[in-house]
C-alpha positions in Angstrom: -12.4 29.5 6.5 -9.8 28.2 4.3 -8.4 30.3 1.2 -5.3 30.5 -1.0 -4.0 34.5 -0.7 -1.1 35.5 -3.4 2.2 35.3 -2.0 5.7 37.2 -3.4 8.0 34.3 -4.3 9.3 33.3 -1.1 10.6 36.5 0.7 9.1 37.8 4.0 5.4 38.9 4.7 5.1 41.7 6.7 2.4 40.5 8.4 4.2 37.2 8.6 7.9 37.7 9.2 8.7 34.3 9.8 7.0 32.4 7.1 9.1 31.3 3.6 6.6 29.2 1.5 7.6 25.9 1.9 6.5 25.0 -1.9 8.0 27.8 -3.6 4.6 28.7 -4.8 3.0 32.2 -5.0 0.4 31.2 -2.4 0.0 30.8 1.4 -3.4 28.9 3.2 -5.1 31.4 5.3 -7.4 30.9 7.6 -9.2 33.8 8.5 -10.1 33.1 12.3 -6.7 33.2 13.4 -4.4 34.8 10.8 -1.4 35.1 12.7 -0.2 31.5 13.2 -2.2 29.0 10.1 -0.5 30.5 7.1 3.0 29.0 8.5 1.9 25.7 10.1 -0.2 24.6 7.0 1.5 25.4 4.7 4.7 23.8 5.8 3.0 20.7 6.7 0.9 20.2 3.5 4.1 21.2 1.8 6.4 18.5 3.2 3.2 16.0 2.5 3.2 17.0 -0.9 7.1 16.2 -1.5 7.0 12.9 1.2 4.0 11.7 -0.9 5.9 12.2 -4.6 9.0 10.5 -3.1 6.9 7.4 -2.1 4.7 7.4 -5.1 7.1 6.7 -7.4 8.5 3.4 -6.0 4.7 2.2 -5.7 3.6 3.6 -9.2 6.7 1.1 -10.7 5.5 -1.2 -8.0 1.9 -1.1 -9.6 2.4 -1.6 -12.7 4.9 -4.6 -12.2 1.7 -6.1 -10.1 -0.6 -5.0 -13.2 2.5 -7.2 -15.6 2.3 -10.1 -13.1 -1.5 -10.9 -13.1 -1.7 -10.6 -17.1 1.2 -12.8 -17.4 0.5 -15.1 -14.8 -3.4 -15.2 -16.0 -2.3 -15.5 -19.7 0.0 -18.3 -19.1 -1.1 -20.2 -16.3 -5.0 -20.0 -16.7 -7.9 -19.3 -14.2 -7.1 -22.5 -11.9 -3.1 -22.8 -11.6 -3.2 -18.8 -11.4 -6.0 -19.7 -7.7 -4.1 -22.4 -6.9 -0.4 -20.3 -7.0 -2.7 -17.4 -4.6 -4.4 -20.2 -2.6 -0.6 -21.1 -1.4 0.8 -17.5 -1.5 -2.1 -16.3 1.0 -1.5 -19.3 3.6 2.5 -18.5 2.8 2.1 -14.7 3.5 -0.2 -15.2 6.9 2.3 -17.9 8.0 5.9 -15.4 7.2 3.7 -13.0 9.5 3.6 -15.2 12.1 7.8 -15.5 11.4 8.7 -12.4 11.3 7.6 -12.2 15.0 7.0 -8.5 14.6 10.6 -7.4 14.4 10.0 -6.1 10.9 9.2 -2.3 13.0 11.1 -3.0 15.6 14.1 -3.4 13.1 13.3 0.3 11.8 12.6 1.9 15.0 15.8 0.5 16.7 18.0 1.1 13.7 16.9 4.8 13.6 17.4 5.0 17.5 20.9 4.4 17.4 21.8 6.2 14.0 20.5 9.2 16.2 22.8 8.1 19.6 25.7 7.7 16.7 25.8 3.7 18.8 27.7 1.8 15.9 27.8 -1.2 18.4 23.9 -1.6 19.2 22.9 -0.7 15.6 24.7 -4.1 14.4 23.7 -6.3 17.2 20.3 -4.9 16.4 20.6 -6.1 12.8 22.3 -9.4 13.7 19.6 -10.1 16.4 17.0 -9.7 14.4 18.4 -11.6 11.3 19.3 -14.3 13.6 15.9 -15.2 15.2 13.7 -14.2 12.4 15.7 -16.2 10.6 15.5 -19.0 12.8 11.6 -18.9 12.8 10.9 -18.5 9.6 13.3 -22.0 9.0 11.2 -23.7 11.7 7.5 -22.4 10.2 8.6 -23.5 6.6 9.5 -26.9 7.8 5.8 -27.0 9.6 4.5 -25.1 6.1 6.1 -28.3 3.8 4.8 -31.0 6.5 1.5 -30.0 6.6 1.1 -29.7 2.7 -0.6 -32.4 2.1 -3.4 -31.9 4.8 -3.8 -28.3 3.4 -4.3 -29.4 0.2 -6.7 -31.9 1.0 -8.5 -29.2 3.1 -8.8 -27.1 -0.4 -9.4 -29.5 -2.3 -6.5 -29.0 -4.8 -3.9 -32.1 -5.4 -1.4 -29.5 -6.6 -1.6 -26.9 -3.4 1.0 -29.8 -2.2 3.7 -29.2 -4.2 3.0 -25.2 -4.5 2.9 -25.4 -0.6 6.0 -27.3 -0.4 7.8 -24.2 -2.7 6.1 -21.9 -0.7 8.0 -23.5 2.3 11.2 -22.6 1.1 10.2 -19.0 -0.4 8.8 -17.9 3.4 12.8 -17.7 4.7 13.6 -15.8 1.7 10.5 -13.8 1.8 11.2 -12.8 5.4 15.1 -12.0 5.7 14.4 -9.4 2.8 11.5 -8.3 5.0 13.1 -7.9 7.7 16.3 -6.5 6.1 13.9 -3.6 4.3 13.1 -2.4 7.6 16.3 -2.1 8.8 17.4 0.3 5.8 14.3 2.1 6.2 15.5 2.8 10.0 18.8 4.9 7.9 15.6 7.0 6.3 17.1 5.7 3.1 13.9 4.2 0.6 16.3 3.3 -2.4 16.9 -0.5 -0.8 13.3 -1.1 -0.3 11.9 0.6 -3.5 15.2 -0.9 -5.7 14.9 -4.5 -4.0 11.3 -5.4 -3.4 9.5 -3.0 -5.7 11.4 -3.0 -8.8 13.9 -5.5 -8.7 12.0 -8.7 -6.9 8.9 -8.5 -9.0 10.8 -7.5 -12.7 12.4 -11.2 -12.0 9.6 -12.2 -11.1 8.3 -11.3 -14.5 11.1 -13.1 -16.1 11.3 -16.4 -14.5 7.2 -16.8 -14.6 8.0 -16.1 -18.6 10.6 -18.6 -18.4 8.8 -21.5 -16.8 6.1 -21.3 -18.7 8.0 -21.3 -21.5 9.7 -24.7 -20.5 5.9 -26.3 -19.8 6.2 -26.1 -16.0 2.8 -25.4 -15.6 2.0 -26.8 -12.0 4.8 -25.6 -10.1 6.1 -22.2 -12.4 4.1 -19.5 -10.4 5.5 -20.8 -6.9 9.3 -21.4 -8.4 9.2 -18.0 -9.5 8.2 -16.2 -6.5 10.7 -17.7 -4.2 13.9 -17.1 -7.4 12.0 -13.8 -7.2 13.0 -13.1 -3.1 16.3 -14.8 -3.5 17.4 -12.1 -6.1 15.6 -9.5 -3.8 17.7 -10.7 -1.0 20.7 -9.9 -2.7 20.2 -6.7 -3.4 19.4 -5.9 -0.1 22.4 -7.8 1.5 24.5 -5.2 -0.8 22.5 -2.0 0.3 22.5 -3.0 3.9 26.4 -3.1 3.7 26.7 -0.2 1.9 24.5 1.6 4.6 26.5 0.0 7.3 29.9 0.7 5.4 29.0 4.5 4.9 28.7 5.3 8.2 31.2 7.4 9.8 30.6 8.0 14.0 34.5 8.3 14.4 34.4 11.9 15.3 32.2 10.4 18.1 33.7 10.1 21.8 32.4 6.3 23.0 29.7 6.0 25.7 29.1 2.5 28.0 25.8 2.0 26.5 23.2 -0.9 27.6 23.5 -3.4 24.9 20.7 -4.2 22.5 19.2 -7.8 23.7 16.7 -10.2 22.2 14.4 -9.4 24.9 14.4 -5.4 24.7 13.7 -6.5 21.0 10.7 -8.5 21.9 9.5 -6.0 24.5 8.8 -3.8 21.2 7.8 -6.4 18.8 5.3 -8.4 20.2 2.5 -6.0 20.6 3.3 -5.9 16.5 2.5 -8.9 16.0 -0.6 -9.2 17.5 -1.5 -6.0 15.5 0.0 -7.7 12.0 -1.7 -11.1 12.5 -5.0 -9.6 13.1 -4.6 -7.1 10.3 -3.1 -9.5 7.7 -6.0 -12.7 8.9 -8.9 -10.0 8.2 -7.7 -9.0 5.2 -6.7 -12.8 3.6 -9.6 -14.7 5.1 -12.1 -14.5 2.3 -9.6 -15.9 -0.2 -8.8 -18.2 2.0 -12.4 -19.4 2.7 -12.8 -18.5 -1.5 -10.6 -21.6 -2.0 -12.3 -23.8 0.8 -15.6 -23.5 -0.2 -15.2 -22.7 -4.2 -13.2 -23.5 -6.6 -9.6 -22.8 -7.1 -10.2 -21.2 -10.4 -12.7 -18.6 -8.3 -10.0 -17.8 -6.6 -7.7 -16.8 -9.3 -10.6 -14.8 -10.9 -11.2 -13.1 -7.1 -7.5 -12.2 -7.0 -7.4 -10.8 -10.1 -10.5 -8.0 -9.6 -8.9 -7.6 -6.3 -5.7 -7.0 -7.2 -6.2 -4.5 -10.1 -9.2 -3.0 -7.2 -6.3 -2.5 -5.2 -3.8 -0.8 -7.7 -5.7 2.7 -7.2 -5.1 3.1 -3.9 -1.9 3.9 -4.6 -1.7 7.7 -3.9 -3.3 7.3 -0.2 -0.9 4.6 0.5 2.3 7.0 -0.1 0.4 9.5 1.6 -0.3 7.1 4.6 3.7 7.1 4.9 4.4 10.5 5.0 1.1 11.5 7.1 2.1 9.4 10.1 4.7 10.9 12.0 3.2 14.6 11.1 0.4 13.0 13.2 2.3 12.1 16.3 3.6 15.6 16.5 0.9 17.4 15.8 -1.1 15.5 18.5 1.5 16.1 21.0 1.4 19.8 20.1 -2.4 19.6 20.5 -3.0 21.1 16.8 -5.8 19.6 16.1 -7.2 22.2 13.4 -3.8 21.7 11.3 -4.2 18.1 11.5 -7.7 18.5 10.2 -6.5 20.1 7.4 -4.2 17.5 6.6 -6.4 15.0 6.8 -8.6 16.4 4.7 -6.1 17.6 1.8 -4.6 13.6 2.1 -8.5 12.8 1.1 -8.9 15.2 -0.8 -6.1 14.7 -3.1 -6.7 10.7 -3.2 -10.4 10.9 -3.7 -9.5 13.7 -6.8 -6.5 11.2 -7.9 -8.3 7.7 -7.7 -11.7 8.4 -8.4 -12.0 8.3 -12.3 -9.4 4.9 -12.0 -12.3 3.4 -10.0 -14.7 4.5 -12.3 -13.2 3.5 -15.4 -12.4 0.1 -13.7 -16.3 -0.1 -12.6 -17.3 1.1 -16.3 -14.8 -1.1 -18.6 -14.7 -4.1 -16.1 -15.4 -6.7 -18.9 -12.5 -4.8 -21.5 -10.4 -4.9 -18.6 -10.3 -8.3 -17.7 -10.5 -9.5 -20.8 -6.9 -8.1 -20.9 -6.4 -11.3 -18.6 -8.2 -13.7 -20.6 -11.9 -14.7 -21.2 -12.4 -17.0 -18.2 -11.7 -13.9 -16.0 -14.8 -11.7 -17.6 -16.8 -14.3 -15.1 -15.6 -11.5 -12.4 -17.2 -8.2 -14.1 -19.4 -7.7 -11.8 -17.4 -8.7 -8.7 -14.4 -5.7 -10.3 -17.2 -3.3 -10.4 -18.4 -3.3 -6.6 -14.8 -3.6 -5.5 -13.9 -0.7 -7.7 -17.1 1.2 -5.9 -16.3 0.2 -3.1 -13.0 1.4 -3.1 -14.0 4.8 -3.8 -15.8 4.8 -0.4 -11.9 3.3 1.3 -10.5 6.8 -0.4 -13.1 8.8 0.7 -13.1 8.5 3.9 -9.0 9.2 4.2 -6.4 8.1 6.6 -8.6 7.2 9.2 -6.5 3.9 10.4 -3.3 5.8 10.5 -4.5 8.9 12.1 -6.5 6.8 14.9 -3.0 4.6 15.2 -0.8 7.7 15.1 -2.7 9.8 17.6 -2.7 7.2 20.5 -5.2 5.0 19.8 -4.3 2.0 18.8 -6.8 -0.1 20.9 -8.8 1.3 18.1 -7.6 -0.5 15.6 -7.0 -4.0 17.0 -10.9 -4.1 18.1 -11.8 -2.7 14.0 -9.7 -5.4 12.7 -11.3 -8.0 15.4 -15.3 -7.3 14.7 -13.7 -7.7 10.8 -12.4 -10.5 11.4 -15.3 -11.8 12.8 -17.8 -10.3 10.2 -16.2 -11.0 6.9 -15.8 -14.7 8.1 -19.6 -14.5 8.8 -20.7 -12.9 6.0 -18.6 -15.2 4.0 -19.8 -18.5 5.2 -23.3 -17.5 4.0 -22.5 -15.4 1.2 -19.9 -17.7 -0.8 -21.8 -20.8 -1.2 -24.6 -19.1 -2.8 -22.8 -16.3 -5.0 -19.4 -17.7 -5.0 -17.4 -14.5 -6.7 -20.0 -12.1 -6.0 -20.5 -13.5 -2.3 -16.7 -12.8 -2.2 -16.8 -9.4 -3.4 -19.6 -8.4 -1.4 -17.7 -9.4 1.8 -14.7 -7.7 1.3 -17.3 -4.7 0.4 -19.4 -4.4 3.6 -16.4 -4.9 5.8 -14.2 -1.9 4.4 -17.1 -0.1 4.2 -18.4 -1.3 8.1 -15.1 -0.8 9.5 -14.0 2.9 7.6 -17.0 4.0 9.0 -16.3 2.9 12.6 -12.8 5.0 11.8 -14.0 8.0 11.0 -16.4 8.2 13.6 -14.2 7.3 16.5 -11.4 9.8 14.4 -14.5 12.6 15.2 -15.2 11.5 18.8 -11.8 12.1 19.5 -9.9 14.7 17.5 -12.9 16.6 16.2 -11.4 16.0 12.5 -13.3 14.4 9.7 -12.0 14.1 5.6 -14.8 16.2 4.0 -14.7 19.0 2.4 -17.0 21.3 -0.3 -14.3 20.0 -2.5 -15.6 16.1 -1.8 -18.8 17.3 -3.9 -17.3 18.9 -6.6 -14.9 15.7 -7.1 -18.2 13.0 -6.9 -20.5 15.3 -9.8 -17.0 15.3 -11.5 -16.9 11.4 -11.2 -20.6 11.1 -12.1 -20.3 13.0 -15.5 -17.4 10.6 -16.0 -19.3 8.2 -15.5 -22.3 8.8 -18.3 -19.8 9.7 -20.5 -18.3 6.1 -19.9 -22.0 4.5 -20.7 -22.6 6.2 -23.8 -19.0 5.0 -25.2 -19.7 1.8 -24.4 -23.6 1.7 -26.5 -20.8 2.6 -29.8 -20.7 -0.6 -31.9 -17.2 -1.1 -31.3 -17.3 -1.4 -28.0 -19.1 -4.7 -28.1 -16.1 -6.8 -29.6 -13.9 -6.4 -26.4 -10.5 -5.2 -28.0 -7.7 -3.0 -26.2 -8.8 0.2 -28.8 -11.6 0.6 -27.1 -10.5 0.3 -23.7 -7.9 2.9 -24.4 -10.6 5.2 -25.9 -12.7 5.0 -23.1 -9.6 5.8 -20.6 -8.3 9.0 -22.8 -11.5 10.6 -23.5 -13.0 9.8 -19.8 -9.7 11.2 -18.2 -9.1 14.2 -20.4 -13.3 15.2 -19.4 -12.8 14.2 -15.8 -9.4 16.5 -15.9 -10.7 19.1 -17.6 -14.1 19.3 -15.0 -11.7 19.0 -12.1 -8.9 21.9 -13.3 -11.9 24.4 -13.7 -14.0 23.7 -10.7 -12.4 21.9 -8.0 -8.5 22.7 -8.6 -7.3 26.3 -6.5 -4.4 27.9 -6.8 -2.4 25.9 -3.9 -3.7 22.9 -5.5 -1.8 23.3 -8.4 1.8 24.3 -6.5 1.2 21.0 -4.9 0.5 19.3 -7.7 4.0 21.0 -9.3 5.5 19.9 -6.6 4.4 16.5 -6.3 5.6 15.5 -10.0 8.6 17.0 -8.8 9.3 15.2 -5.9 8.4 11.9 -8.3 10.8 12.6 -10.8 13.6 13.6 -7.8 13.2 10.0 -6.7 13.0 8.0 -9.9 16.9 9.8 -10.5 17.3 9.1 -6.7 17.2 5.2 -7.6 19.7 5.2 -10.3 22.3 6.6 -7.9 23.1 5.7 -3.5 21.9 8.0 -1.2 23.8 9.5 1.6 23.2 8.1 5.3 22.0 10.7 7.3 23.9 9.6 10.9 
């Protein structure tokens, strides 16, 4: 059994004379059946998750609410239709850069951090030039096909304008995918400030500007697909300048040179294409129901769709920094065969999410027509369809890192067949559903097939590790959520509540968070908790001062 036992302010346990505690807490996790080793190894891990997770969650928190600005402004501007049409053409762009990038976005990390380690000054440029060089190339070649075959698409949608937002799109899928593939590389240096400075802050605040600025000047039909690709240009820029300065800053002259085998297209490929197979079938599943949204509704569905979608997806936010950190503790811990400490952290990664995202989702589910009415009044037609997303995603935190930990601990057959029956059932379930419902249909589908396919995860997570992601706690955070959620109902039977303004909105959020808070501090909070809690806002605020200055490279 798990508990928290007091702990003196970091010096040595006599019982434990080689454990410091790694969150300079006043508490160590115990676990009673074998005393001797758990304190040390969970504690340290679930430590360094806490401070991984806060140094991720801060580029995505900016990242969020940028993606929060964009659909407002994009919504408010642009309207219900250009707003589908400008996502019609960005989810044929995005599937299409996949297909580009030719999976050397990973390959570009793992070879960069393979020879920062052999200090290989040679290989770690070729590496970057290669990969340049032919993603480069393909991209050019599928945004040429992209701007040939606009007209056909657009015919095949339905939408005389997809032509001229697919021919834009054409020349934003270079852009999109040399600051793609440039990312990776700088993530291979363990450095996040390129990524989190270029794509997450930088690319979408001009973004926000030039979307502002064309609509402004009454370029309503091609604004939202201009803006993106000025958007990646200046992204691309910043990264050029970051990748430099990592490459300038590295020092390996104290290093004797070695003949080493030089890094080839080939040995690139060997590594990448198994990537792509795994990107295409991830990115196809997850796109396809817009996609067939647009091809059997209407383009201002779509816009609607992305919208609920969009602000569904912004509370995942925690688990996705999590996902970051948590993947190569899995590897390791697999290899050591310590199962019962990755159970752990599997289940504090839920935990933590499920306790982070669950009254978001609720107050998302609850205030669905305030919400979107923040967008405009054509997008309270998707109410109901930002409701069972919002549920829906509650079930996606619930059940944890299942994907990563499955891909992590060997098992990535796993995942390609998940993403495959998907794939096949969300295409199925929309060509019945969508004709009849239309945004509901479309809802619904995403709905059964996270919910269909998380379940397959944590099963075959159980067949094979003997972990799962619930705990007591689980409970205690869903009687938390439901209390939230009647105070919720009877807010919104006050008079004022009818007349969809912001004052009640932000009512609803203060008083349903400051109950939900107050519920989850007394019953499902322990004394760990709160260290890592301290610690994460820590770690949050160390990397918001992080971006304001260059890190060192770590060779």
């Amino acid at each position: 059994m798990l508990r928290s036992l007091p702990y003196n302010g970091g010096a040595r346990d006599a019982r434990y004379p080689r454990y410091r505690d790694p969150v300079d807490s006043g508490y160590c996790v115990v676990n009673d059946s074998e005393e001797e080793t758990a304190p040390s190894e969970s504690a340290v891990l679930i430590g360094a998750l806490a401070r991984g997770t806060g140094t991720n969650l801060a580029g995505y928190a900016v990242k969020s609410l940028l993606i929060f600005a964009h659909g407002v402004l994009a919504a408010r501007i642009y309207g219900a239709q250009r707003y589908g049409i400008y996502i019609q053409g960005l989810t044929v762009m995005l599937l299409a850069a996949q297909l580009g990038q030719l999976g050397l976005d990973r390959t570009l990390t793992h070879h960069a951090a393979l020879y920062l380690t052999r200090k290989d000054p040679k290989n770690l440029k070729r590496t970057i030039l290669q990969g340049l060089s032919v993603g480069g190339l393909a991209s050019i070649a599928i945004g040429i096909l992209l701007a040939t075959a606009a007209p056909l698409l657009a015919r095949l949608f339905g939408e005389p304008e997809l032509r001229t937002a697919f021919r834009f799109f054409a020349l934003a899928l270079p852009l999109f995918n040399i600051s793609s593939l440039l990312a990776a590389f700088t993530q291979g240096f363990r450095a996040m400030r390129p990524t989190v400075l270029a794509v997450d802050i930088v690319g979408p605040g001009a973004e926000l500007i030039l979307i502002l600025l064309f609509g402004t000047l009454g370029w309503k039909s091609v604004g939202l697909a201009l803006a993106y690709t000025g958007a990646f240009a200046v992204a691309g820029i910043v990264l050029v300048i970051e990748t430099r300065r990592l490459l300038s800053g590295i020092d390996f002259r104290d290093v004797i040179p070695a003949e080493r085998k030089p890094v080839t297209i080939p040995l690139l490929f060997r590594f990448a294409f198994p990537i792509l197979a795994i990107h295409l079938l991830q990115n196809t599943a997850g796109r396809v129901n817009t996609l067939l949204l647009g091809a059997l509704g209407t383009s201002a569905m779509t816009g609607i769709f992305s919208a609920t979608h969009r602000l569904a997806s912004l509370g995942n936010t925690f688990l996705v920094s999590s996902n970051l950190m948590l993947a190569p503790m899995v590897s390791s811990l697999v290899e050591k065969k310590q199962l019962q400490s990755l159970g752990r952290l599997y289940q504090t990664t839920a935990r933590w999410a499920l306790m982070l995202s669950t009254p978001v989702f609720l107050m998302m589910a609850s205030l669905s027509y305030n919400i979107l009415l923040i967008f405009g009044p054509e997008f309270t037609a998707g109410t109901l369809a930002l409701t069972i997303l919002a549920l829906t995603m509650i079930f996606n935190i619930a059940t944890g890192s299942c994907g990563t930990i499955l891909m992590m601990a060997g098992y990535p057959r796993y995942n390609a067949l998940n993403e495959l029956f998907k794939l096949v059932l969300v295409i199925g379930f929309s060509l019945w559903s969508i004709p009849r419902w239309g945004l509901i249909g479309a809802a619904l589908t995403l709905a059964v097939g996270i919910v269909v396919v998380n379940s397959l995860r944590v099963v075959q997570v159980w067949h094979h590790l003997r972990i799962h992601p619930f705990t007591w706690s689980t409970l205690w955070i869903m009687g938390a959520g439901f209390v939230l959620t009647l105070v919720l109902a009877g807010l919104k039977r006050l008079p004022f509540f009818q007349h969809g303004s912001i004052w009640p909105l932000l009512l609803g959020i203060i008083v349903g968070g400051k109950i939900y808070g107050a519920i989850i501090f007394a019953i499902a909070f322990d004394p760990l908790d709160r260290e890592l809690f301290l610690r994460l806002i820590k770690s949050v605020t160390t990397q918001i001062k992080g971006l304001l200055m260059p890190q060192k490279v770590r060779s």
